[in-house]
Z-matrix of the N, CA and C atoms (Angstrom, degrees):
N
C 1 1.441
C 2 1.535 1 109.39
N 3 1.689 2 119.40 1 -39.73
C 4 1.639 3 120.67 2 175.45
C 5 1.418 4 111.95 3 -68.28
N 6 1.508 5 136.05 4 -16.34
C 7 0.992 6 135.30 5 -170.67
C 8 1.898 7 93.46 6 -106.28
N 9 0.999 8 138.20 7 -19.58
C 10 1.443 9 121.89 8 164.96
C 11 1.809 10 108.94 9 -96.05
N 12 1.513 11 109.90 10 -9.92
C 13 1.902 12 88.24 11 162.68
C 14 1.401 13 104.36 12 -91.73
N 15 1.191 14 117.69 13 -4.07
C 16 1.739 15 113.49 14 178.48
C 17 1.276 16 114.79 15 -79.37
N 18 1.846 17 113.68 16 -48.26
C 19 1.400 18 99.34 17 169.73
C 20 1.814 19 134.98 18 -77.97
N 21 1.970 20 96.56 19 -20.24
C 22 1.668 21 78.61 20 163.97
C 23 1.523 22 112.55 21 -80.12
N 24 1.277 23 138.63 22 -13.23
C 25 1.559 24 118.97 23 148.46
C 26 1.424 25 131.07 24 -41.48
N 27 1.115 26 111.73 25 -43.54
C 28 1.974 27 114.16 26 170.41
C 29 1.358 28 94.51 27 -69.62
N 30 0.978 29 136.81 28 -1.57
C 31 1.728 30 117.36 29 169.51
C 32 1.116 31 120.25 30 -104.41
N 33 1.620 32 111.94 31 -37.52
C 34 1.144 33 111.70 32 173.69
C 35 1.727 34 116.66 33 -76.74
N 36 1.316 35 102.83 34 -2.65
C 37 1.462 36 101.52 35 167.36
C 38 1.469 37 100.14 36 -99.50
N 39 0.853 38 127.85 37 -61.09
C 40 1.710 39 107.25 38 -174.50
C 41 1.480 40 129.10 39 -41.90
N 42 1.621 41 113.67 40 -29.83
C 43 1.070 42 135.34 41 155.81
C 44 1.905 43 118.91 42 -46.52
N 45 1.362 44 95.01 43 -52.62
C 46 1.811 45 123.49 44 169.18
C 47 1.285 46 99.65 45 -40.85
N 48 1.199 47 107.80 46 -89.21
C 49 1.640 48 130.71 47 -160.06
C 50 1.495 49 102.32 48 -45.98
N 51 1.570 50 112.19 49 -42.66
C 52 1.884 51 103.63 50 -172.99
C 53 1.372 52 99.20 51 -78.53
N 54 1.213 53 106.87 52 -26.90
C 55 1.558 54 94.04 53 -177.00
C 56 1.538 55 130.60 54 -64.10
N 57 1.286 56 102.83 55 -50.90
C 58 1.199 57 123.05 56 179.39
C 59 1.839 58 116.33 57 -95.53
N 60 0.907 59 88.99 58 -13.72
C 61 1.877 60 96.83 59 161.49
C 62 1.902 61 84.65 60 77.51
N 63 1.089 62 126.82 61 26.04
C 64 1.712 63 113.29 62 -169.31
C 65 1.702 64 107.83 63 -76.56
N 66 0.840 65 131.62 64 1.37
C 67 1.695 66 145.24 65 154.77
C 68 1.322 67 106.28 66 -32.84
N 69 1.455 68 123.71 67 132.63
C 70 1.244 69 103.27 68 153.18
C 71 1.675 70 109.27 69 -93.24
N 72 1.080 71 147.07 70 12.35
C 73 1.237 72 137.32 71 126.06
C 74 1.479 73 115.63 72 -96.31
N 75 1.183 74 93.34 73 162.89
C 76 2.034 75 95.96 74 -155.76
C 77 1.772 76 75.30 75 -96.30
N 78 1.180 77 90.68 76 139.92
C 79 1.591 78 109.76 77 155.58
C 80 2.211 79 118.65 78 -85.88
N 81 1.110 80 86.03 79 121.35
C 82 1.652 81 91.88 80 165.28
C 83 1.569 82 100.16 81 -97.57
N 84 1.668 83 88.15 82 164.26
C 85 1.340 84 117.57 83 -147.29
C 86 1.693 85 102.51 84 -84.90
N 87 1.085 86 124.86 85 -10.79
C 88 1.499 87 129.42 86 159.42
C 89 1.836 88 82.97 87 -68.82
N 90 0.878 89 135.78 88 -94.63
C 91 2.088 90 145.26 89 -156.93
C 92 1.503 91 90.20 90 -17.59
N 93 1.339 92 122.08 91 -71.89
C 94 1.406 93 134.80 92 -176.96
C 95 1.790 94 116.21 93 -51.36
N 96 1.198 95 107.78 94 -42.60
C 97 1.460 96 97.71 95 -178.47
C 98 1.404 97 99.06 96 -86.59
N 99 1.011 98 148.48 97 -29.74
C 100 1.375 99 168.69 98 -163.76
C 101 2.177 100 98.87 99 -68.90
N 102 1.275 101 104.80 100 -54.40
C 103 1.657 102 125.80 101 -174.13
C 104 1.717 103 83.08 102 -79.54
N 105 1.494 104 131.18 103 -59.61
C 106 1.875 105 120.82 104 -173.63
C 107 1.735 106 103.51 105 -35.47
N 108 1.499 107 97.49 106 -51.99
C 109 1.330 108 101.66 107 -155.27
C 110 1.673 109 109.29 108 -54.02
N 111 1.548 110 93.45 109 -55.22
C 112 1.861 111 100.47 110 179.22
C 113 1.374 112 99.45 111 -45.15
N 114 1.433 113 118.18 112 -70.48
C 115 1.792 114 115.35 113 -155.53
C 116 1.897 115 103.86 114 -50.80
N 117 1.263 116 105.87 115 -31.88
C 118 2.229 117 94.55 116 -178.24
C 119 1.324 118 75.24 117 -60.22
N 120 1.114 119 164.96 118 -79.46
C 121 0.985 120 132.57 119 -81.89
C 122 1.793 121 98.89 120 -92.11
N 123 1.737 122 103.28 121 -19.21
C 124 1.469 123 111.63 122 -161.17
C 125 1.763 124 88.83 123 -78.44
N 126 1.048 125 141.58 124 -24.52
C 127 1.168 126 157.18 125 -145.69
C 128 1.995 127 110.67 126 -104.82
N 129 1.141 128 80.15 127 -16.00
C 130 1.998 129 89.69 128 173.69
C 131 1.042 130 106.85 129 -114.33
N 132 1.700 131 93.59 130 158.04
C 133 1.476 132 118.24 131 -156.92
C 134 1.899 133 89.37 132 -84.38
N 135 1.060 134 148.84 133 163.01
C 136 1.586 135 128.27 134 156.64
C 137 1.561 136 101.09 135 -134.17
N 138 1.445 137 88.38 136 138.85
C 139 1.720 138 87.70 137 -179.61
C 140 1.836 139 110.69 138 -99.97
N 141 1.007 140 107.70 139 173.31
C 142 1.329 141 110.01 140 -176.84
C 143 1.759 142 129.37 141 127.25
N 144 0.936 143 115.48 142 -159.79
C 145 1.096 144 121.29 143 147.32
C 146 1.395 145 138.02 144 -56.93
N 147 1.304 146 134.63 145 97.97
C 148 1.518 147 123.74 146 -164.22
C 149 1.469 148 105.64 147 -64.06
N 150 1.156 149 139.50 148 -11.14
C 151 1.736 150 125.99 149 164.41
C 152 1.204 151 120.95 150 -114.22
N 153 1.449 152 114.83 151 20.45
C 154 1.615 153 127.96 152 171.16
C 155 1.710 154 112.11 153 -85.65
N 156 1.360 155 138.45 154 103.25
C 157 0.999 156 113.76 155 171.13
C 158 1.096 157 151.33 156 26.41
N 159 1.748 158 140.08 157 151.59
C 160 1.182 159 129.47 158 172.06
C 161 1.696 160 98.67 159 -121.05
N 162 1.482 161 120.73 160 94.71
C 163 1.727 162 97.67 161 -177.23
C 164 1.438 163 107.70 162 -109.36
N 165 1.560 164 78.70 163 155.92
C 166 1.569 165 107.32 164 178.69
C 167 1.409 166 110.89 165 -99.50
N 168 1.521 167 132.07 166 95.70
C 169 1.496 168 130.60 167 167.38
C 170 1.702 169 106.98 168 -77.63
N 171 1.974 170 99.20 169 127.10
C 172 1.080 171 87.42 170 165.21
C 173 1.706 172 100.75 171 -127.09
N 174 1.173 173 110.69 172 165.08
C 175 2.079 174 115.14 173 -157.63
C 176 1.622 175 87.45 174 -129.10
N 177 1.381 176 104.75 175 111.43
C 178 1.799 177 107.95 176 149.44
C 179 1.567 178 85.20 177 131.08
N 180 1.210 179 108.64 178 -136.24
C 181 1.473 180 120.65 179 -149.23
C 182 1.743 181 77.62 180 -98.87
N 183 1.881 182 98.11 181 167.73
C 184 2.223 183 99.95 182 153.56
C 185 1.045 184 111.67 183 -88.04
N 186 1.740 185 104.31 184 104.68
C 187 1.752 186 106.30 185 170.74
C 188 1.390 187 110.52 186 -71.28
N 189 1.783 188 118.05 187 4.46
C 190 1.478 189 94.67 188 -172.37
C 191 1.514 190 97.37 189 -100.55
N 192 1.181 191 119.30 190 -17.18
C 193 1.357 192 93.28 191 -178.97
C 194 1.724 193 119.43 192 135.88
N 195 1.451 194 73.16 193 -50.53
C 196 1.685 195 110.47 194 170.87
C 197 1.561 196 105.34 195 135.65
N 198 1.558 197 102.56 196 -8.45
C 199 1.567 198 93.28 197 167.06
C 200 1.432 199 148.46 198 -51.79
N 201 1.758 200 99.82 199 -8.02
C 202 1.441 201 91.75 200 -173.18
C 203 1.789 202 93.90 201 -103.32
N 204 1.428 203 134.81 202 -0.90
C 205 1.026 204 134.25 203 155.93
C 206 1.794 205 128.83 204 -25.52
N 207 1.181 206 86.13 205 -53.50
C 208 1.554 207 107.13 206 172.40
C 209 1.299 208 119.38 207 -64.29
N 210 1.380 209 133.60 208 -9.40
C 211 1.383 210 146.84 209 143.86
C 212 1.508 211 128.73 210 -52.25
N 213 1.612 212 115.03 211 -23.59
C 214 1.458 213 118.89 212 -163.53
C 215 0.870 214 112.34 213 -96.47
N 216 1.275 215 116.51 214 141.88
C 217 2.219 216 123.68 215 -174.23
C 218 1.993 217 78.79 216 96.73
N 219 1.217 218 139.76 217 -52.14
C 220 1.451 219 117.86 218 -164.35
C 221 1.750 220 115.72 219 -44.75
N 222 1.632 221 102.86 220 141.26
C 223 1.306 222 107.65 221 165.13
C 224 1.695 223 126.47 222 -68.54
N 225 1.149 224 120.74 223 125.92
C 226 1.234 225 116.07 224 176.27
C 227 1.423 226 107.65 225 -122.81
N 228 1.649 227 137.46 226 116.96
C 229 1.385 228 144.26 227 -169.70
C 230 1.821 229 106.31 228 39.39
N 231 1.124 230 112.39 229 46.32
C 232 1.413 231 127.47 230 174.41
C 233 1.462 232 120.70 231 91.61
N 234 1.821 233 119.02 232 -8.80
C 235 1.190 234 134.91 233 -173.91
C 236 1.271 235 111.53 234 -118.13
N 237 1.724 236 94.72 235 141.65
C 238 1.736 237 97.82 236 -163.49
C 239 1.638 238 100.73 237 -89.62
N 240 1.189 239 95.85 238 168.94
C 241 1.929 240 101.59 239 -164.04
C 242 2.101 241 94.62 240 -106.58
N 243 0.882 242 65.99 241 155.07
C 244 1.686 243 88.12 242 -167.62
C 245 1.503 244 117.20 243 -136.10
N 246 1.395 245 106.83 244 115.84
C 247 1.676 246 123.48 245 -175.93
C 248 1.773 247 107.68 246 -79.60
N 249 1.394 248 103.31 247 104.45
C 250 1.626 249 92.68 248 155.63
C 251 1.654 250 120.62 249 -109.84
N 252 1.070 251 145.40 250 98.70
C 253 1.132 252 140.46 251 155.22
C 254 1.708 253 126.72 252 -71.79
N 255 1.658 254 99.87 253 123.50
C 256 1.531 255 105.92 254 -165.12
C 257 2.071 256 87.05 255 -116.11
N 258 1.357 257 103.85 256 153.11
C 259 1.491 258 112.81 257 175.20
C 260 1.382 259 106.09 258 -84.36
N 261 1.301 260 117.25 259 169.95
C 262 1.210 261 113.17 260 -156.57
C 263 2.010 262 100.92 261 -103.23
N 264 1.231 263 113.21 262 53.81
C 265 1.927 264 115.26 263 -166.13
C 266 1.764 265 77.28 264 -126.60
N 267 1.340 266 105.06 265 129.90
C 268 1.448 267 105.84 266 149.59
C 269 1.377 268 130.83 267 -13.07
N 270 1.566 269 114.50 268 -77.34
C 271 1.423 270 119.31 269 175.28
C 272 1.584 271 105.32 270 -24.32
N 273 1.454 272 121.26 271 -83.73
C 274 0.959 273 114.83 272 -147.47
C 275 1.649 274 110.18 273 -70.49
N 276 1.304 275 108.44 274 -18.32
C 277 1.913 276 111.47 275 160.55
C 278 1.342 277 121.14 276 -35.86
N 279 1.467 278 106.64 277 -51.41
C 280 1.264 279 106.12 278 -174.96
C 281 1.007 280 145.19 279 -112.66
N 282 1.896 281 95.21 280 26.42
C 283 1.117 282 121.15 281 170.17
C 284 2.180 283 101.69 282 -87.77
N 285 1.014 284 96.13 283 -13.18
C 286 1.574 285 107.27 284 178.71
C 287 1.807 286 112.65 285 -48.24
N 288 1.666 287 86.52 286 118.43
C 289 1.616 288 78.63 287 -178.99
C 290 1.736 289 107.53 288 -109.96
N 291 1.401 290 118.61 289 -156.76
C 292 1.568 291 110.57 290 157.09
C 293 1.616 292 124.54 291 11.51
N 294 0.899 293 133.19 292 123.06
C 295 1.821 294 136.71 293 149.83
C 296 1.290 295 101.83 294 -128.15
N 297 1.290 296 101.35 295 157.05
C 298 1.852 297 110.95 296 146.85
C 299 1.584 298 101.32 297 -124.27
N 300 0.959 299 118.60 298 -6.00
C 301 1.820 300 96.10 299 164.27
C 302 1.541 301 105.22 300 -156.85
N 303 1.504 302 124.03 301 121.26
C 304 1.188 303 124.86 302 -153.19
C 305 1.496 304 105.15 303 -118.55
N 306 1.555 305 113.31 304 113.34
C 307 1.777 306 103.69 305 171.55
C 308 1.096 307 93.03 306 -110.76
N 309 1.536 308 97.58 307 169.28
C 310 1.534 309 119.56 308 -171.37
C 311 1.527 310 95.35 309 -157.31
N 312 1.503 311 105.66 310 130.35
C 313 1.357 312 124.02 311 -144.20
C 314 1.891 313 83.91 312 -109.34
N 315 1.314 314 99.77 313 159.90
C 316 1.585 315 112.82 314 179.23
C 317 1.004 316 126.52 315 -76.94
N 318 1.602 317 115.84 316 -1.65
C 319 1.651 318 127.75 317 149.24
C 320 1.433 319 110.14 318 -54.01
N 321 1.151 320 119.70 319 -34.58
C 322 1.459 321 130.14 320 -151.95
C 323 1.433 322 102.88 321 -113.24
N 324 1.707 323 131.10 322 36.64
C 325 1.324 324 110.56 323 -137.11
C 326 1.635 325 72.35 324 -117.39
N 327 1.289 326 134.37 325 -3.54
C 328 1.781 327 122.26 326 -159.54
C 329 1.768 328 88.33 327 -98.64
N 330 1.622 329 124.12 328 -11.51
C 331 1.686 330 116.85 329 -171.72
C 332 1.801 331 83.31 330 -119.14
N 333 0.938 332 120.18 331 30.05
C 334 1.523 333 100.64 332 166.13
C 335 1.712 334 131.16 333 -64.14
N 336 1.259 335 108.97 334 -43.22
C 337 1.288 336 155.93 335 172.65
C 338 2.148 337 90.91 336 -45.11
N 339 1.544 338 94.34 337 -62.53
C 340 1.865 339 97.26 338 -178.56
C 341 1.455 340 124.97 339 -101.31
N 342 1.682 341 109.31 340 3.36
C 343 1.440 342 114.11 341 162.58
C 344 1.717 343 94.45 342 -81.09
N 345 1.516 344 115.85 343 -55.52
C 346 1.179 345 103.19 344 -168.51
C 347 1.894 346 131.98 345 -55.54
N 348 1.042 347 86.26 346 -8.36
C 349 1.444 348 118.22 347 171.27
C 350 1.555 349 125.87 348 -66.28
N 351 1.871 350 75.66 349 -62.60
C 352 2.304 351 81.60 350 -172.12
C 353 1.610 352 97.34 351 -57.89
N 354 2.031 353 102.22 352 -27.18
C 355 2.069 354 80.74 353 -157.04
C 356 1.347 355 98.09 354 -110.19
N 357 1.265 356 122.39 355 47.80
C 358 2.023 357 123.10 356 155.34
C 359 1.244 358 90.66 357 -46.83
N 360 1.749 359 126.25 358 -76.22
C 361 1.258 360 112.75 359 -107.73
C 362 2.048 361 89.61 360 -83.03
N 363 1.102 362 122.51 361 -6.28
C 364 1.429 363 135.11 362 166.24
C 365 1.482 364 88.55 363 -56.13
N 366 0.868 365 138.20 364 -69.69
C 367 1.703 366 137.63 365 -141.89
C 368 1.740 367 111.76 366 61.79
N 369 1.569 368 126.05 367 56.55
C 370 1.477 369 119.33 368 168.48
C 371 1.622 370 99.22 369 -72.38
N 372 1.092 371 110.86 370 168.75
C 373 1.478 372 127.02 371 142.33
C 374 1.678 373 122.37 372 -58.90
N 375 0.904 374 94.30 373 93.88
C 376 1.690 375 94.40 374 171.39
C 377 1.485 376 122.53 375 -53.94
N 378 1.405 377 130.50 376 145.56
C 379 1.547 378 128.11 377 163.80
C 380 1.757 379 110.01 378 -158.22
N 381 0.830 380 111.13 379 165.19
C 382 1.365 381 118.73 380 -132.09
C 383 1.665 382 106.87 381 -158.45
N 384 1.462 383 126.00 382 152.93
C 385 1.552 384 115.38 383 149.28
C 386 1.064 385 133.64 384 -138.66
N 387 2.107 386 110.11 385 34.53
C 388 1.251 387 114.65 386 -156.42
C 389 1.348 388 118.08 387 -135.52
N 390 1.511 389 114.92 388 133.01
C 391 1.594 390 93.15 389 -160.92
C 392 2.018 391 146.94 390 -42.62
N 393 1.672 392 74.90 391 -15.21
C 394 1.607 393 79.35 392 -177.58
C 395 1.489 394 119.18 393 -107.93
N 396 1.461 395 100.47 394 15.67
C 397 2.040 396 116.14 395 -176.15
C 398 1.581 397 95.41 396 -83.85
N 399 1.254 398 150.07 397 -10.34
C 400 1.534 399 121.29 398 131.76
C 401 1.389 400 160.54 399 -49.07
N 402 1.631 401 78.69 400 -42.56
C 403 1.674 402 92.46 401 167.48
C 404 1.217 403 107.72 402 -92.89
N 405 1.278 404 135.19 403 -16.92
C 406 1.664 405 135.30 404 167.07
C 407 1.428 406 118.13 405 -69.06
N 408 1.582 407 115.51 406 5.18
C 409 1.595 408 123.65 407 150.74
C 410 1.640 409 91.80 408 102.12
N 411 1.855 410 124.84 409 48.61
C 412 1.382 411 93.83 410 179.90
C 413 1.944 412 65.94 411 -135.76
N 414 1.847 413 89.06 412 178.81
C 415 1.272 414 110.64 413 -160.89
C 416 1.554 415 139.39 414 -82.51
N 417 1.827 416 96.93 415 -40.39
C 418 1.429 417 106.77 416 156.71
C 419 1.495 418 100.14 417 -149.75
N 420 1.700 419 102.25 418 135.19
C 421 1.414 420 97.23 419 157.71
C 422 1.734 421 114.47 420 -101.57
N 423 1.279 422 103.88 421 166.16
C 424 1.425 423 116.32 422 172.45
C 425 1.865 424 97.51 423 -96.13
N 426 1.426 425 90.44 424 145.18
C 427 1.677 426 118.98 425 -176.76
C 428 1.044 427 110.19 426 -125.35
N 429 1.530 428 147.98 427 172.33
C 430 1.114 429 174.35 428 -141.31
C 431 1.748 430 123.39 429 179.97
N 432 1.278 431 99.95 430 85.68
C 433 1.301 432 133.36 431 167.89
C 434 0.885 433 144.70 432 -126.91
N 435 1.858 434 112.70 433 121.28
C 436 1.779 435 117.52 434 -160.47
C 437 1.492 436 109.97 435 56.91
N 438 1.379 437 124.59 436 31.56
C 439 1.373 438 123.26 437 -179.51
C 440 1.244 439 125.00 438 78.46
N 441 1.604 440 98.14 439 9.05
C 442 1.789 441 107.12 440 -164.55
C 443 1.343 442 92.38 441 -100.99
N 444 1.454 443 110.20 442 165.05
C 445 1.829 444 118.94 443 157.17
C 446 1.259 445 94.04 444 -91.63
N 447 1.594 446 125.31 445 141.86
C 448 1.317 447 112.96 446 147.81
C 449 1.931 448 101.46 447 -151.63
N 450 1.318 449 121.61 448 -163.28
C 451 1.040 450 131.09 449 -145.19
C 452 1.695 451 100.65 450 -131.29
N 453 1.210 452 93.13 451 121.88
C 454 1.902 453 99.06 452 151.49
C 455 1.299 454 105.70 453 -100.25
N 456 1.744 455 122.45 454 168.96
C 457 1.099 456 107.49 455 156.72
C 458 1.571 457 108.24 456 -156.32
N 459 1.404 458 144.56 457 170.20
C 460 1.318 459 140.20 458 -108.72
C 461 1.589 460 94.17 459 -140.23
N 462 1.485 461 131.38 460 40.81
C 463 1.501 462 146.90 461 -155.67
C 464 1.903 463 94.80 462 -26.23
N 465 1.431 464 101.68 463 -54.27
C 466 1.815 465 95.64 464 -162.70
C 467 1.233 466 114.62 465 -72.43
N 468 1.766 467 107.14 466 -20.01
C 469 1.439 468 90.23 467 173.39
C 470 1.784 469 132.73 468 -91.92
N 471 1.494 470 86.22 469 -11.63
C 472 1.473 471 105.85 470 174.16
C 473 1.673 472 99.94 471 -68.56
N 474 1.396 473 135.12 472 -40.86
C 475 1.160 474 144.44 473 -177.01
C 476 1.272 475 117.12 474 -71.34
N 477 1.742 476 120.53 475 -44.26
C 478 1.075 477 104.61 476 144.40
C 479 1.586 478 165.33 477 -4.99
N 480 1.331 479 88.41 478 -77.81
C 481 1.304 480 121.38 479 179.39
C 482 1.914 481 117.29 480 -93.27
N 483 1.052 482 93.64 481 -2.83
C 484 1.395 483 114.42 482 150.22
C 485 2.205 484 96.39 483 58.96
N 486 1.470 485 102.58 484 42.59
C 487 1.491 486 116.84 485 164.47
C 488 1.193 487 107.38 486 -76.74
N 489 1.356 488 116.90 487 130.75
C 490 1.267 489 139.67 488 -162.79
C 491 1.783 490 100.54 489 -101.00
N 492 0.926 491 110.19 490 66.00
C 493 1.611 492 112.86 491 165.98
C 494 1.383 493 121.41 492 -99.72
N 495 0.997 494 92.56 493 157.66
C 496 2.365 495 106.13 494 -172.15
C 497 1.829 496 82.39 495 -62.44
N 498 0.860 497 88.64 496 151.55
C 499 1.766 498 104.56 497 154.22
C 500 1.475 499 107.39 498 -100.25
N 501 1.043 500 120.62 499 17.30
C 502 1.880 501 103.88 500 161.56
C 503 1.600 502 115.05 501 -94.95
N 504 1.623 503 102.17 502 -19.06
C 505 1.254 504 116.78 503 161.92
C 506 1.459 505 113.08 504 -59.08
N 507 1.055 506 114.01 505 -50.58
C 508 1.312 507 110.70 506 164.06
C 509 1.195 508 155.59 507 -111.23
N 510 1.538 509 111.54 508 28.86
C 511 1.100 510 132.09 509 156.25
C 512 2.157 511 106.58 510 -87.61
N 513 1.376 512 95.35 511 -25.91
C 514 1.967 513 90.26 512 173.10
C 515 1.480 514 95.63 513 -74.68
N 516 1.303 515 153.84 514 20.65
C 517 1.625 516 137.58 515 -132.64
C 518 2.228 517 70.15 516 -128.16
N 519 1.473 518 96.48 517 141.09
C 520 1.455 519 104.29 518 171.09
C 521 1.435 520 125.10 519 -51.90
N 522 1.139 521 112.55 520 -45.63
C 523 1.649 522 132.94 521 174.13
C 524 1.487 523 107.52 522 -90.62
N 525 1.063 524 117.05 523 90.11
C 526 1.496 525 135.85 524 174.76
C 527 1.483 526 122.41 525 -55.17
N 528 1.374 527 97.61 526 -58.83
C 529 1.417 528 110.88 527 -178.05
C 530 1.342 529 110.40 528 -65.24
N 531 2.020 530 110.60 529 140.44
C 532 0.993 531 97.52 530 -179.64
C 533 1.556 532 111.71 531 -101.40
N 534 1.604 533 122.71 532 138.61
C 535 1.313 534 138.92 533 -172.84
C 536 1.199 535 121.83 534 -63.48
């Protein structure tokens, strides 16, 4: 129970801090989407091997910056997290193996449609930051509102695919209702 009010506290503070800018260094919006990405991750179910990695594929250019770098080697539910970055050219798409949580950067936004494709049978969490990466079959995008980052997210396909996420994740998600 102390380890699930601890982690929706890191959210609701990361959430805090962009909101209210209360940092004494200001976070940019790569830092913030970069910190979303880690915390889903505390929030999913992961299948596998319990001492196999936790990776993060990301496809296209680093929209974070290099901020989400600073995430890798971290423990997440006893498993360390692991950075894959793939370029955004076919070839190296489909050389893509395993994820548990898959972004795909807006370099990469014209193969979204066939990254999201090659990695179904993985089942990652999809995320996204572009208006049409919902209806193009991915899971949550990030939005920009009132200066905030925040989250839509894609209920049937998350249901679908049968991702095991908290629902507090998605009850903070902009679009509430489920579709």
């Amino acid at each position: 129970m102390y380890k699930i009010f601890r982690n929706l506290s890191f959210l609701l503070l990361v959430l805090c801090t962009s909101a209210l800018g209360g940092d004494t260094v200001p976070r940019t919006e790569s830092e913030v989407k970069a910190a979303f990405l880690f915390t889903f991750l505390k929030y999913l179910e992961h299948s596998g091997n319990k001492t196999e990695p936790i990776i993060i594929t990301v496809v296209g250019k680093d929209p974070f910056s290099g901020a989400l770098k600073k995430y890798a080697g971290r423990q997440v539910k006893g498993r360390e997290v692991k950075l894959v970055y793939l370029d955004h050219n076919i070839k190296d798409i489909e050389k893509g193996s395993k994820s548990h949580l898959l972004y795909i950067d807006d370099s990469a936004i014209l193969l979204q449609k066939k990254v999201l494709k090659l990695y179904e049978p993985y089942k990652p969490l999809t995320i996204a930051d572009n208006e049409w990466f919902l209806e193009s079959g991915g899971m949550i995008n990030f939005v920009t509102m009132s200066r905030k980052i925040r989250w839509e997210v894609n209920h049937q396909v998350i249901k679908k695919n049968d991702i095991a996420i908290s629902s507090k994740v998605l009850r903070l998600a902009v679009n509430k209702e489920n579709k």
